[in-house]
N, CA, C, O and CB atoms as a CASP TS submission, in Angstrom:
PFRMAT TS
TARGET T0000
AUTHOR 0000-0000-0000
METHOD Language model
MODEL 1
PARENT N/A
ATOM      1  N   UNK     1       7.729  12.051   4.496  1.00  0.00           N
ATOM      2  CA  UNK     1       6.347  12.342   4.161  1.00  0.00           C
ATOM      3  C   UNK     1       6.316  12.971   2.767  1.00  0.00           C
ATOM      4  O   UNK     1       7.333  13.544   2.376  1.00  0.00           O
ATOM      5  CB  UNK     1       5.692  13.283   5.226  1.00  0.00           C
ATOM      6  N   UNK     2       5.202  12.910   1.962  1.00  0.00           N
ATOM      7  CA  UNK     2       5.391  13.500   0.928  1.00  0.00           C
ATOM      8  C   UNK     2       3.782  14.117   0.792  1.00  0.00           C
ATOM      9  O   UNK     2       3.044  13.983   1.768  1.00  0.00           O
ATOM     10  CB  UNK     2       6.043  12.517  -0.206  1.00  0.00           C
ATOM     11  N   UNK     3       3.252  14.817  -0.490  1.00  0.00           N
ATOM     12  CA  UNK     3       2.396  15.274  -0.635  1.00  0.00           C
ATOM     13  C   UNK     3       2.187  14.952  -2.481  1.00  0.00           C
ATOM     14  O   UNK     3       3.101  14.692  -3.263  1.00  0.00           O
ATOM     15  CB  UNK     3       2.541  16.611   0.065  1.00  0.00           C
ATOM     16  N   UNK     4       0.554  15.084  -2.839  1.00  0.00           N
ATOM     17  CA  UNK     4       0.513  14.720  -3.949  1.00  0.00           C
ATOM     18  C   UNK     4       0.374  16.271  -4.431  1.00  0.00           C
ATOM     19  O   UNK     4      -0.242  17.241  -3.990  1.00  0.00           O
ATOM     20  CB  UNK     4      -0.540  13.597  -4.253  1.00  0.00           C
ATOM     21  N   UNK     5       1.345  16.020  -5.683  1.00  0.00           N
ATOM     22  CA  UNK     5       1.395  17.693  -6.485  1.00  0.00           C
ATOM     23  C   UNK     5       0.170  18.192  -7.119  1.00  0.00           C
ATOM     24  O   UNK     5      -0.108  19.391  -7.151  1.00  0.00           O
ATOM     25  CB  UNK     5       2.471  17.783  -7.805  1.00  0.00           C
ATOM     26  N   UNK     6      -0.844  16.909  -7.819  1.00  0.00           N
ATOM     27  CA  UNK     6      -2.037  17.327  -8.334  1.00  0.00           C
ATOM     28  C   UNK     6      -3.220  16.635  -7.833  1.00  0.00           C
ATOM     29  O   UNK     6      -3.293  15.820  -6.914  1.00  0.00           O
ATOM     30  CB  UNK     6      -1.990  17.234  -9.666  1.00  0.00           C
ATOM     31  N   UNK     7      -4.267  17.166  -8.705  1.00  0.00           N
ATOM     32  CA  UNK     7      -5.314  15.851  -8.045  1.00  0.00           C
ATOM     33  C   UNK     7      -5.127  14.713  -8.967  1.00  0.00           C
ATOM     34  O   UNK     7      -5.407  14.922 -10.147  1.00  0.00           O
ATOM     35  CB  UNK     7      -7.155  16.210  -8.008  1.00  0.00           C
ATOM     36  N   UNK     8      -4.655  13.420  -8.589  1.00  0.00           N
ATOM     37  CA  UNK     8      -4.541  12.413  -9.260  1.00  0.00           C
ATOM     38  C   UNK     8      -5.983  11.954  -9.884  1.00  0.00           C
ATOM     39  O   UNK     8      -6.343  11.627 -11.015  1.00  0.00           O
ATOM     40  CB  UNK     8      -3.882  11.484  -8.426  1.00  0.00           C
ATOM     41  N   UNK     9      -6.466  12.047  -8.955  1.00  0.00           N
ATOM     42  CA  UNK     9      -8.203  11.356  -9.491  1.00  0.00           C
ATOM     43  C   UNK     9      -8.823  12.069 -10.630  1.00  0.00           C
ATOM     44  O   UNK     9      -9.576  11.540 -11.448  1.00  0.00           O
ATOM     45  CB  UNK     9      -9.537  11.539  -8.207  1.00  0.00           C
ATOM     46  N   UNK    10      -8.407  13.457 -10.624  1.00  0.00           N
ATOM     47  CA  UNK    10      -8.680  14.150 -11.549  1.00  0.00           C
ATOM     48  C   UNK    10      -8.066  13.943 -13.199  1.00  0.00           C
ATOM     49  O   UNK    10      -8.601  13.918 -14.308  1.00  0.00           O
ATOM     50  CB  UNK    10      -8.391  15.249 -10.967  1.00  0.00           C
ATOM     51  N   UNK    11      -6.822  13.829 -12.753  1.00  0.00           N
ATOM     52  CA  UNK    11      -6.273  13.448 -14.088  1.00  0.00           C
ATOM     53  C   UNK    11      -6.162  11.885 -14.354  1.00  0.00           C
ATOM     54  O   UNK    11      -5.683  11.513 -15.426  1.00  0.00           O
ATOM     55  CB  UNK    11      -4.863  14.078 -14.228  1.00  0.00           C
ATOM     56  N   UNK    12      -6.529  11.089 -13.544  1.00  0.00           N
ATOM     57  CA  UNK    12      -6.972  10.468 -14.619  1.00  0.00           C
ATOM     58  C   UNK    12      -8.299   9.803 -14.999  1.00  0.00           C
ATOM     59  O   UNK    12      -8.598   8.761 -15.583  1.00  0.00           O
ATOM     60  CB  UNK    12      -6.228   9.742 -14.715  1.00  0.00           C
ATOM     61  N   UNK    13      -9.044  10.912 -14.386  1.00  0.00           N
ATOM     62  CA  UNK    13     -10.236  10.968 -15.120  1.00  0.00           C
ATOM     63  C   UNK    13     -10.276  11.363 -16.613  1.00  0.00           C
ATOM     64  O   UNK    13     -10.907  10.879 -17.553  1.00  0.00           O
ATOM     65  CB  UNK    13     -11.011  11.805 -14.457  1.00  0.00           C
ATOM     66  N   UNK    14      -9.293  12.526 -16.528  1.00  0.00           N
ATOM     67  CA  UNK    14      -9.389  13.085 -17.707  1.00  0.00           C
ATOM     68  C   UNK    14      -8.358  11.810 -18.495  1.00  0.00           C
ATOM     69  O   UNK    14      -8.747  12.174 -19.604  1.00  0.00           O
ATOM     70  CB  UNK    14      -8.868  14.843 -17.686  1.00  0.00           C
ATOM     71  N   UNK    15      -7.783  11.119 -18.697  1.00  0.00           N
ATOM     72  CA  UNK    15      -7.591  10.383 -19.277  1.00  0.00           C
ATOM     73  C   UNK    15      -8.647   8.958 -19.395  1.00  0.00           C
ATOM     74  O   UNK    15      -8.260   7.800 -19.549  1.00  0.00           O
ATOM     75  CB  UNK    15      -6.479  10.366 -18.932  1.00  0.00           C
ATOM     76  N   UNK    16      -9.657   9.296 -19.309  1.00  0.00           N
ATOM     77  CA  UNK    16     -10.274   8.506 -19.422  1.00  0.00           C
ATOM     78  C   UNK    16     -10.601   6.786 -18.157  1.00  0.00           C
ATOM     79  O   UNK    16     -11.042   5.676 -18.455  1.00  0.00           O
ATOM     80  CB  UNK    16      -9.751   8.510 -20.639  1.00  0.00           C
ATOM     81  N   UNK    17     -10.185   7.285 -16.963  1.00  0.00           N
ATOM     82  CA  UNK    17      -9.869   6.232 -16.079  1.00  0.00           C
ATOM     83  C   UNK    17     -10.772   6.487 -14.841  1.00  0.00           C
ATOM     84  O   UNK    17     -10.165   6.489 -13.770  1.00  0.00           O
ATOM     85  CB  UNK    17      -8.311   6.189 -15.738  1.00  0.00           C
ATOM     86  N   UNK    18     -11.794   6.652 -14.804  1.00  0.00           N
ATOM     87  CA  UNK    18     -12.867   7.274 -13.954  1.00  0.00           C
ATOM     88  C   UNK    18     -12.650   6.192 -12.899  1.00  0.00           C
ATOM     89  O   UNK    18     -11.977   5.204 -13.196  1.00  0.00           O
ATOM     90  CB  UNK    18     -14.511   7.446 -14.639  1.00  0.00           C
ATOM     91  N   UNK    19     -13.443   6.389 -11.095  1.00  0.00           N
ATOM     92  CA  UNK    19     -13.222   5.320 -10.457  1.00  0.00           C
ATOM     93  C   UNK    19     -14.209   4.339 -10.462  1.00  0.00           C
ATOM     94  O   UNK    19     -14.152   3.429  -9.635  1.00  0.00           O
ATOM     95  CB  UNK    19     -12.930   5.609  -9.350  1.00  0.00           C
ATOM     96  N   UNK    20     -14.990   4.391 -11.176  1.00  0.00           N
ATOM     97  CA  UNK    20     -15.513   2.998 -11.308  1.00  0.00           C
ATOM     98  C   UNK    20     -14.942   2.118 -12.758  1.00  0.00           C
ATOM     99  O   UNK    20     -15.021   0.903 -12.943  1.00  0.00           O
ATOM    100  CB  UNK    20     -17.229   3.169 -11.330  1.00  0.00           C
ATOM    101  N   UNK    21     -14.308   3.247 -13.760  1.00  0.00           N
ATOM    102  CA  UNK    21     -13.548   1.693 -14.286  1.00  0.00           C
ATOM    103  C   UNK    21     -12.033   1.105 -13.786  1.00  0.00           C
ATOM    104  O   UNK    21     -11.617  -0.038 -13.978  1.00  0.00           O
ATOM    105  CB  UNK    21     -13.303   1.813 -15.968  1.00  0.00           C
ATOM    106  N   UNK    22     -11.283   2.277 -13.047  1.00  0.00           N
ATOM    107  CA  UNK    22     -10.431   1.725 -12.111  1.00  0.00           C
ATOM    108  C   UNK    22     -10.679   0.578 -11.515  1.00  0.00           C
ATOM    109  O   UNK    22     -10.107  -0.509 -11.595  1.00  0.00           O
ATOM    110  CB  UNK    22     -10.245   2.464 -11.252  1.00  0.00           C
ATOM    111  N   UNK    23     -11.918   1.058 -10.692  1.00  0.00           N
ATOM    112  CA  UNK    23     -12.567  -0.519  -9.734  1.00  0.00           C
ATOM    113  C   UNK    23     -12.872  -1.672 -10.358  1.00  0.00           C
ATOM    114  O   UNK    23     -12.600  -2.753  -9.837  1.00  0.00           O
ATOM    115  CB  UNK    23     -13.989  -0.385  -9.008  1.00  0.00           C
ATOM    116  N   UNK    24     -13.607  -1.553 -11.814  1.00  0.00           N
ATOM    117  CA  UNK    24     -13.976  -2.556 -12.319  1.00  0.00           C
ATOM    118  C   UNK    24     -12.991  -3.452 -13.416  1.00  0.00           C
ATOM    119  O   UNK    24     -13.124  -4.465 -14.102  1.00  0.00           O
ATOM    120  CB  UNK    24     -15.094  -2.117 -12.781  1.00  0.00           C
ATOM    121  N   UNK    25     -12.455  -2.941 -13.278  1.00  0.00           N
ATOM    122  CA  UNK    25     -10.963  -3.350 -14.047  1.00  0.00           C
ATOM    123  C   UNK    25      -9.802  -3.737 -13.205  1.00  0.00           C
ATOM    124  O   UNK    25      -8.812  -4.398 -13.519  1.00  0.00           O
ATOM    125  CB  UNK    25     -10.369  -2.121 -14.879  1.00  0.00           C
ATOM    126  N   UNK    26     -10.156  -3.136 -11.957  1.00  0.00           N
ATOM    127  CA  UNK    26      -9.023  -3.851 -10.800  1.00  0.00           C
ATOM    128  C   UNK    26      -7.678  -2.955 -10.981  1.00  0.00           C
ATOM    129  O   UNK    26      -6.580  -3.366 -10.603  1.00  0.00           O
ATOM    130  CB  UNK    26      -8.579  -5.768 -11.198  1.00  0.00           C
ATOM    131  N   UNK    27      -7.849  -1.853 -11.517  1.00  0.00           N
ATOM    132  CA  UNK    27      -6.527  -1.192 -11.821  1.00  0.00           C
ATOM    133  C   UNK    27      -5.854  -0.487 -10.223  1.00  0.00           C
ATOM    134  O   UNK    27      -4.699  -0.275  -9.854  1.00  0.00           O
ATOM    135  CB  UNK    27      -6.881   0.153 -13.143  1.00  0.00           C
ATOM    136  N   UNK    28      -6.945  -0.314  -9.686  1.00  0.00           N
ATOM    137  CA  UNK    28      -6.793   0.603  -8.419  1.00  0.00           C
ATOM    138  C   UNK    28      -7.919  -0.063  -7.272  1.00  0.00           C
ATOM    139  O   UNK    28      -9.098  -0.308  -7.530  1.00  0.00           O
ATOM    140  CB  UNK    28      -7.204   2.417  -8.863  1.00  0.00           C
ATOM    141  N   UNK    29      -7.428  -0.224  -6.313  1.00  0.00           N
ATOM    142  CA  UNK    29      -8.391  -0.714  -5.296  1.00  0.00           C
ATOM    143  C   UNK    29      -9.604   0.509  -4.542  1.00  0.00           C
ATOM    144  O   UNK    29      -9.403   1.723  -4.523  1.00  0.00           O
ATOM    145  CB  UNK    29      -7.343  -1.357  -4.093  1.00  0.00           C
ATOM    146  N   UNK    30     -10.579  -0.038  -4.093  1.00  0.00           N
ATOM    147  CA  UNK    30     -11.482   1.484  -3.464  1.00  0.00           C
ATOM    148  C   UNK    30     -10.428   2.213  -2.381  1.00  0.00           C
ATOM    149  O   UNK    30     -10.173   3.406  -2.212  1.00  0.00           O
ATOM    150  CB  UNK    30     -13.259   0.997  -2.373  1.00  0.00           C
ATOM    151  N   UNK    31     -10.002   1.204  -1.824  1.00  0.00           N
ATOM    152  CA  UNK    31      -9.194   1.658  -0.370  1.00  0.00           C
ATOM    153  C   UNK    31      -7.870   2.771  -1.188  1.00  0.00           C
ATOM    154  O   UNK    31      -7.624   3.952  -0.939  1.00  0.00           O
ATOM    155  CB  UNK    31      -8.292  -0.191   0.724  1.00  0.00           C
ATOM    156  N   UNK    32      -7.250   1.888  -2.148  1.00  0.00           N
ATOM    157  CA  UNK    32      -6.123   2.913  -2.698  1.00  0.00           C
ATOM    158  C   UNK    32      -6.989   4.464  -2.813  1.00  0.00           C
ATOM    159  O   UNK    32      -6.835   5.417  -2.050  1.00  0.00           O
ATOM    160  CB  UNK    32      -5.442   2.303  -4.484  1.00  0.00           C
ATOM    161  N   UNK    33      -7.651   4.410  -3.650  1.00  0.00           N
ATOM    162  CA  UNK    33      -8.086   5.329  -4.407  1.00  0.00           C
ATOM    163  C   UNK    33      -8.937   6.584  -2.805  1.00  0.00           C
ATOM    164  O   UNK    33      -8.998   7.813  -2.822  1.00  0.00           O
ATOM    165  CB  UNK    33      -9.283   4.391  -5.841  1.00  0.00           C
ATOM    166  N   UNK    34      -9.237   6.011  -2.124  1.00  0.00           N
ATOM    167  CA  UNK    34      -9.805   6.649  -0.698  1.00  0.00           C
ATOM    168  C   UNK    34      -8.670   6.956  -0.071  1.00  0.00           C
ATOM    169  O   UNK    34      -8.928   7.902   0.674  1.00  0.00           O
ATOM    170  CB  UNK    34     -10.718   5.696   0.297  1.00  0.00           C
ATOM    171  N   UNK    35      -6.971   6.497   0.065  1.00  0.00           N
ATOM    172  CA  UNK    35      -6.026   6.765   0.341  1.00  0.00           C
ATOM    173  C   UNK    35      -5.553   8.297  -0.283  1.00  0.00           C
ATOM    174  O   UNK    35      -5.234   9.331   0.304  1.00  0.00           O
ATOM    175  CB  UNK    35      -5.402   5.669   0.066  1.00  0.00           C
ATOM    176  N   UNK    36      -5.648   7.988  -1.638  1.00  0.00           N
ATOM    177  CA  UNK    36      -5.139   9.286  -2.533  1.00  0.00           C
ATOM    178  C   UNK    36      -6.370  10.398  -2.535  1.00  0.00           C
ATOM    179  O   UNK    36      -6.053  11.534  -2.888  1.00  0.00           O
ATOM    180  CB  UNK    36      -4.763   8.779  -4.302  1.00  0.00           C
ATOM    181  N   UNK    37      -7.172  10.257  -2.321  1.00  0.00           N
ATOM    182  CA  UNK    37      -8.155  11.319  -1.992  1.00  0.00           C
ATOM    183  C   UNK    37      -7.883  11.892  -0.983  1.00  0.00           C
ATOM    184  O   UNK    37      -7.789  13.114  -1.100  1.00  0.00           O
ATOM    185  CB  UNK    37      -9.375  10.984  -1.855  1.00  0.00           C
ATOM    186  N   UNK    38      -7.642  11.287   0.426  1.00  0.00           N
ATOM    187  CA  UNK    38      -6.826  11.499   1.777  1.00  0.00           C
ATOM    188  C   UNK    38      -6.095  12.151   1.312  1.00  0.00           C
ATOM    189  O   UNK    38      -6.196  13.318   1.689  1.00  0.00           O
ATOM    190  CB  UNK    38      -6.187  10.471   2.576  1.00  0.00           C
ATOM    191  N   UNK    39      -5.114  11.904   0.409  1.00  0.00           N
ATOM    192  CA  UNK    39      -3.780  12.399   0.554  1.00  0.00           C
ATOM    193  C   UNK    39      -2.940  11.469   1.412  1.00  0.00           C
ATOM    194  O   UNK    39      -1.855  11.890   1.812  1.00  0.00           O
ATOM    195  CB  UNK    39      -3.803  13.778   1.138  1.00  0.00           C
ATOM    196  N   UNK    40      -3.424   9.986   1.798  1.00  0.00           N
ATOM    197  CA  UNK    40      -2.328   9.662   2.495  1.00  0.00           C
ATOM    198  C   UNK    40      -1.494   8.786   1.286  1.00  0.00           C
ATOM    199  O   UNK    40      -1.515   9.113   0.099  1.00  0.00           O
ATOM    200  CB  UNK    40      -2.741   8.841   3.946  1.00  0.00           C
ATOM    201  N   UNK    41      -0.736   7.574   1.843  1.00  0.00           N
ATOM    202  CA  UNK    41       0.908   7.456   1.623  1.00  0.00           C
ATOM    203  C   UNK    41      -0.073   6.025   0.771  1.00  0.00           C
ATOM    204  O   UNK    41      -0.888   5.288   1.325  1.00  0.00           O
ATOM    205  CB  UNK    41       2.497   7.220   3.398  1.00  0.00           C
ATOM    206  N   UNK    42       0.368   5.996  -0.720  1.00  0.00           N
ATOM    207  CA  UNK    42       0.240   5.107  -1.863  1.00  0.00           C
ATOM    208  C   UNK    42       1.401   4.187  -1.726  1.00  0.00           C
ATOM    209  O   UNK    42       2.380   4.513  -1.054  1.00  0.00           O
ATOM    210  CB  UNK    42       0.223   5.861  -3.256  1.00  0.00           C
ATOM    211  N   UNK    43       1.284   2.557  -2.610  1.00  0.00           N
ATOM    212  CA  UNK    43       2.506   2.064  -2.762  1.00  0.00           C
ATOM    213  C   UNK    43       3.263   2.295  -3.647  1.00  0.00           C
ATOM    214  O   UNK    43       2.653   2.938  -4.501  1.00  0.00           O
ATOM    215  CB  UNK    43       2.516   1.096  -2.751  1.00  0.00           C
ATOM    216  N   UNK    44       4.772   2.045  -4.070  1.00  0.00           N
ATOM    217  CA  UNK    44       5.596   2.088  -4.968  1.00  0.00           C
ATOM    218  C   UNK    44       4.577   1.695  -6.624  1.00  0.00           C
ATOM    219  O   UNK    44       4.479   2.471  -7.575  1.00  0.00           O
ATOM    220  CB  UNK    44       6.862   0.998  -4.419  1.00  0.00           C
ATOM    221  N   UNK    45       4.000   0.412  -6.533  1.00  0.00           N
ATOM    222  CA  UNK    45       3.424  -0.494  -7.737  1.00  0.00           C
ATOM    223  C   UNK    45       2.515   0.483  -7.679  1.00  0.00           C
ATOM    224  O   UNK    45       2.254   0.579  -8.879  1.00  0.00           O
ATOM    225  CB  UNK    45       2.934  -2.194  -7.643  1.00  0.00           C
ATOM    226  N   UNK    46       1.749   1.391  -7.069  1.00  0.00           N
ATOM    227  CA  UNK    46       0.282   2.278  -7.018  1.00  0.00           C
ATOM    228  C   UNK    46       1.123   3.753  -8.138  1.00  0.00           C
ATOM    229  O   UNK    46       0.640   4.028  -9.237  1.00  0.00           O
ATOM    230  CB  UNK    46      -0.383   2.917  -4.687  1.00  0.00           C
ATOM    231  N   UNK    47       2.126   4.360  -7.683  1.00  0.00           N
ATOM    232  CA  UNK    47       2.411   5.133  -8.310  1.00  0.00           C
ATOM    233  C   UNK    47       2.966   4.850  -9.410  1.00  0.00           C
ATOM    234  O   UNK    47       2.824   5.596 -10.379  1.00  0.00           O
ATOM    235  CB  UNK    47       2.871   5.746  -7.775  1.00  0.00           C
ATOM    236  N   UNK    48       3.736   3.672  -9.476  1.00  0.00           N
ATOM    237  CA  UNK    48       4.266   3.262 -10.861  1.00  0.00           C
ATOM    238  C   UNK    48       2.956   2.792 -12.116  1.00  0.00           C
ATOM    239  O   UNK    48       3.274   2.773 -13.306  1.00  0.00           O
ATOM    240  CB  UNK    48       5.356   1.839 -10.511  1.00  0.00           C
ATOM    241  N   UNK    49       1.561   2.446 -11.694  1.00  0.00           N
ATOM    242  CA  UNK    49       0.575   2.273 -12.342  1.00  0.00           C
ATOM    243  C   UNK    49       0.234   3.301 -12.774  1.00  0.00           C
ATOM    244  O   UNK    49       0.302   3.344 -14.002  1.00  0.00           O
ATOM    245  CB  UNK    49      -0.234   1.739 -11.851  1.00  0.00           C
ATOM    246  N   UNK    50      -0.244   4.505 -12.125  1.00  0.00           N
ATOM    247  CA  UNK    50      -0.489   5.671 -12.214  1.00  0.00           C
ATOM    248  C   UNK    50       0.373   6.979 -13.196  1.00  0.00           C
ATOM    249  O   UNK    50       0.131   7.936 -13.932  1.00  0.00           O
ATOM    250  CB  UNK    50      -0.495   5.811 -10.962  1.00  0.00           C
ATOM    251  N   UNK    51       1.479   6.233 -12.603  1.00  0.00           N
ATOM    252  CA  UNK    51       2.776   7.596 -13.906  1.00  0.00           C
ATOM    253  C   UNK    51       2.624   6.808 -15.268  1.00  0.00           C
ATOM    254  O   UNK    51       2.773   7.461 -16.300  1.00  0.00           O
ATOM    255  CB  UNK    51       5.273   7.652 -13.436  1.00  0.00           C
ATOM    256  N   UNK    52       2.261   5.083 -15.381  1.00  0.00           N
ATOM    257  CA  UNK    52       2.397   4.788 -17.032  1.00  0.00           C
ATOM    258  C   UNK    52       0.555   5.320 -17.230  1.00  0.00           C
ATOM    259  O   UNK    52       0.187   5.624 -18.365  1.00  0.00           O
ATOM    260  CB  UNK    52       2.925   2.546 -17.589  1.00  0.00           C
ATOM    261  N   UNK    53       0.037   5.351 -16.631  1.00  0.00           N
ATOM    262  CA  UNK    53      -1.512   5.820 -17.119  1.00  0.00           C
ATOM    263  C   UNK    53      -1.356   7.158 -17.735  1.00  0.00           C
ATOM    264  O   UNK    53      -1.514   7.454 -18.919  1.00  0.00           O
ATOM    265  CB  UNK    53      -2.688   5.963 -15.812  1.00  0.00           C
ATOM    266  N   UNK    54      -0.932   8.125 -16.476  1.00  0.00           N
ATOM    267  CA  UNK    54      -0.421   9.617 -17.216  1.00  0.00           C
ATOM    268  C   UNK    54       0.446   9.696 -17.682  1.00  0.00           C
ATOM    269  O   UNK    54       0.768  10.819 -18.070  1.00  0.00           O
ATOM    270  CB  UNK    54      -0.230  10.657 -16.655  1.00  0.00           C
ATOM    271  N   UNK    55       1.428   8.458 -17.945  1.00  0.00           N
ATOM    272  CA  UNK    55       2.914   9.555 -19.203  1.00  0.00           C
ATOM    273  C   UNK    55       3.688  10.668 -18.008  1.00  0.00           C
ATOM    274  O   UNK    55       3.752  11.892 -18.126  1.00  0.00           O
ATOM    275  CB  UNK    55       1.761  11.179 -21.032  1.00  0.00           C
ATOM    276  N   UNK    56       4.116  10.012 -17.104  1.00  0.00           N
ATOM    277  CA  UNK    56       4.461  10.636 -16.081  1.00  0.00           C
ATOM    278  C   UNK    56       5.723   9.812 -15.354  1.00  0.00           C
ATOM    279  O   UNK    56       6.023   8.626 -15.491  1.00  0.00           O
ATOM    280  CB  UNK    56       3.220  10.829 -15.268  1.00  0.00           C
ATOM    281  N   UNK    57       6.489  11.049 -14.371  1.00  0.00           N
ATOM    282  CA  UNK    57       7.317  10.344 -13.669  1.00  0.00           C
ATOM    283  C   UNK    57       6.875  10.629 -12.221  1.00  0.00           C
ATOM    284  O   UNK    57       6.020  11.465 -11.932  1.00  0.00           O
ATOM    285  CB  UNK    57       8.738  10.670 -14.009  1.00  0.00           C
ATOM    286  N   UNK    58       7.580   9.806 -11.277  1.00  0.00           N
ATOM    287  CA  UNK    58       6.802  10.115  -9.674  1.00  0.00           C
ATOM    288  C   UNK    58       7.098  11.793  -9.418  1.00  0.00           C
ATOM    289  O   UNK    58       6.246  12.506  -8.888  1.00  0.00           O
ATOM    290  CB  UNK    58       7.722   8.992  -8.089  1.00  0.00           C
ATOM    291  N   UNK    59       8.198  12.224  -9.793  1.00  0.00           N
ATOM    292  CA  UNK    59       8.162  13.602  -9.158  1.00  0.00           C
ATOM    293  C   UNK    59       7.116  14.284 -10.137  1.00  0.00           C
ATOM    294  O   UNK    59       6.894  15.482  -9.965  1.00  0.00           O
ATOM    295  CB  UNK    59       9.745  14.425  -9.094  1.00  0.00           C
ATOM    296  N   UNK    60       6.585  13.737 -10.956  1.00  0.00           N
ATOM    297  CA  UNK    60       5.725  14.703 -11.672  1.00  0.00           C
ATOM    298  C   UNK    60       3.920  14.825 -10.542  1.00  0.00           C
ATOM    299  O   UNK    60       2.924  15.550 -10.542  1.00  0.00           O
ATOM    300  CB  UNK    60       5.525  13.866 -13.645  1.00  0.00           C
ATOM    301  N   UNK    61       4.317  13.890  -9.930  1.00  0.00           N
ATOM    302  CA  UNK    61       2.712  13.961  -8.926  1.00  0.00           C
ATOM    303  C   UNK    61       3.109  13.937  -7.856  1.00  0.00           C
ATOM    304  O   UNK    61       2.238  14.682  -7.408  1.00  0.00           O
ATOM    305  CB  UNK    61       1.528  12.782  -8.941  1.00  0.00           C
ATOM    306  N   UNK    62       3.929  13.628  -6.694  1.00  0.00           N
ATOM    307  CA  UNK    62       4.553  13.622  -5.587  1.00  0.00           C
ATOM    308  C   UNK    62       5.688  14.273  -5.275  1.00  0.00           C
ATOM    309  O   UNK    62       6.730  14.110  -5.909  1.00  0.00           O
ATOM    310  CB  UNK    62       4.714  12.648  -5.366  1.00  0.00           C
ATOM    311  N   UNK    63       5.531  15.320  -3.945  1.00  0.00           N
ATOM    312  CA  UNK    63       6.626  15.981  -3.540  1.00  0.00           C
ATOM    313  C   UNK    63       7.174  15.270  -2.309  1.00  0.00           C
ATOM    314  O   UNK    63       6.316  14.566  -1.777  1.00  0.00           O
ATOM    315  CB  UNK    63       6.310  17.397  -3.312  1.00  0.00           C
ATOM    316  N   UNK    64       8.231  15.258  -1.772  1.00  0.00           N
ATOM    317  CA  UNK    64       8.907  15.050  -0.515  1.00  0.00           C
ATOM    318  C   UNK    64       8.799  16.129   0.102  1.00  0.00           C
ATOM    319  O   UNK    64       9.335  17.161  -0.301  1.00  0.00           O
ATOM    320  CB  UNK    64      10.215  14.672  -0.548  1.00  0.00           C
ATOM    321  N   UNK    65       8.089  16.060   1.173  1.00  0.00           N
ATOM    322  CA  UNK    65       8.028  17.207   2.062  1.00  0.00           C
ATOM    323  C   UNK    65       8.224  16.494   3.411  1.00  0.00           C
ATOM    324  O   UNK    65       7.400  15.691   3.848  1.00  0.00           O
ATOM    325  CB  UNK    65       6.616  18.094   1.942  1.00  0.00           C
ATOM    326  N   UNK    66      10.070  17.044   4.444  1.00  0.00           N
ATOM    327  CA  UNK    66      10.360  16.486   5.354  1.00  0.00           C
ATOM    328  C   UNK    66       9.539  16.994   6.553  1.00  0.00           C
ATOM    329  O   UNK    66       8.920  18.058   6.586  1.00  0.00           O
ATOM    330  CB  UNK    66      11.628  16.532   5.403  1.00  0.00           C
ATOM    331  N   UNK    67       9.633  16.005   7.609  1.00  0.00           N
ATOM    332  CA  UNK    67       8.996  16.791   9.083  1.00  0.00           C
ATOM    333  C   UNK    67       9.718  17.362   9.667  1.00  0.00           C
ATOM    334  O   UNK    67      10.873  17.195   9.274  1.00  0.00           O
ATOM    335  CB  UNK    67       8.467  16.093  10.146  1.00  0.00           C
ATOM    336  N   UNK    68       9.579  18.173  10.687  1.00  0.00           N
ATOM    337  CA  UNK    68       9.983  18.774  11.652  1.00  0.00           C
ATOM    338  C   UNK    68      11.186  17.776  11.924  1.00  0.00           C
ATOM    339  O   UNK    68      12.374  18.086  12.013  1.00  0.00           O
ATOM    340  CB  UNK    68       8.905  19.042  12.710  1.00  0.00           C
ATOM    341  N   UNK    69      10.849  17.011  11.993  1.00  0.00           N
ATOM    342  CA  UNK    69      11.218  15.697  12.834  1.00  0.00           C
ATOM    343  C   UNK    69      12.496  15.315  12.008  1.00  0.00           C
ATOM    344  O   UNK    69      13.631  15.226  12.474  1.00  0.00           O
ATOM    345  CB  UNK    69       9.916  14.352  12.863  1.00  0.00           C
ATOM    346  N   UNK    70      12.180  15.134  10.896  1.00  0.00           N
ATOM    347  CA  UNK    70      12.740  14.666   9.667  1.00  0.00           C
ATOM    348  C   UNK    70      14.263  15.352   9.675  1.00  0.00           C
ATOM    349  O   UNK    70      15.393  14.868   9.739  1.00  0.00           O
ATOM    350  CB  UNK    70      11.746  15.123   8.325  1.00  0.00           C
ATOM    351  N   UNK    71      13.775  16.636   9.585  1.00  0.00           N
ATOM    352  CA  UNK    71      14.798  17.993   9.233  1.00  0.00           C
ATOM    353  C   UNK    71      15.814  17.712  10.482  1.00  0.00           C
ATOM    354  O   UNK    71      17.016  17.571  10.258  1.00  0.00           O
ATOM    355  CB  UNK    71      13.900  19.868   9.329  1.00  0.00           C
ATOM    356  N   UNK    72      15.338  17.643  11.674  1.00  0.00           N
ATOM    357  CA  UNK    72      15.951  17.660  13.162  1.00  0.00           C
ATOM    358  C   UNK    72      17.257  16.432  12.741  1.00  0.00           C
ATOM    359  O   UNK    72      18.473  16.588  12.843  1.00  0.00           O
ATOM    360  CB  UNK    72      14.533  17.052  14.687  1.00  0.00           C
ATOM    361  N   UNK    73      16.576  15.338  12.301  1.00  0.00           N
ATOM    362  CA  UNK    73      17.423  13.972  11.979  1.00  0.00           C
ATOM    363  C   UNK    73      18.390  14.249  11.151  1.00  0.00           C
ATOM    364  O   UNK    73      19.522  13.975  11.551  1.00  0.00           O
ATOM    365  CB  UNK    73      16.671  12.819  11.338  1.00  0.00           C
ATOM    366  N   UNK    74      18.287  14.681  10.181  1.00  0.00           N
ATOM    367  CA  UNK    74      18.848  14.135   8.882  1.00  0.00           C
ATOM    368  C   UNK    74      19.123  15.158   7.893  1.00  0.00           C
ATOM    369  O   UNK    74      19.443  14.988   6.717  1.00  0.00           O
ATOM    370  CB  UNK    74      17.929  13.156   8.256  1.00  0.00           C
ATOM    371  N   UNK    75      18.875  16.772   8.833  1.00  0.00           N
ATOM    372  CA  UNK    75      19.924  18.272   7.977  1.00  0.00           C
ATOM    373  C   UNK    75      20.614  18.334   8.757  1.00  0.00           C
ATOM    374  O   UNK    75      21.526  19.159   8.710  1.00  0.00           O
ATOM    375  CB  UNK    75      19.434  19.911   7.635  1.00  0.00           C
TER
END
């Protein structure tokens, strides 16, 4: 599981990428973009769009945060 470190929507608003020219440009789908508002789970190609928009790498917006579950498995 992971968590997003900032508000994505936010920054890249501030870069100039508001969600209606996301939408209208096809850069980001409504559903993606209602995903990352959630906070739920983006694709690989979704974050790799997103880190060249901000000049970014994935750990710069996404943390790994294991479950309960996770930890039980696999520490």
């Amino acid at each position: 599981m992971y968590k997003y470190k900032i508000d994505i929507m936010k920054a890249l608003s501030d870069k100039g990428y508001t969600s209606t020219k996301l939408r209208r440009e096809k850069i980001l789908s409504e559903a993606t973009m209602q995903n990352i508002r959630k906070g739920k789970g983006i694709t690989t190609d979704t974050i790799n769009t997103i880190c060249i928009i901000l000049r970014c790498q994935p750990s710069d917006i996404i943390e790994i945060v294991p479950t309960d579950k996770e930890k039980i498995q696999f520490f």
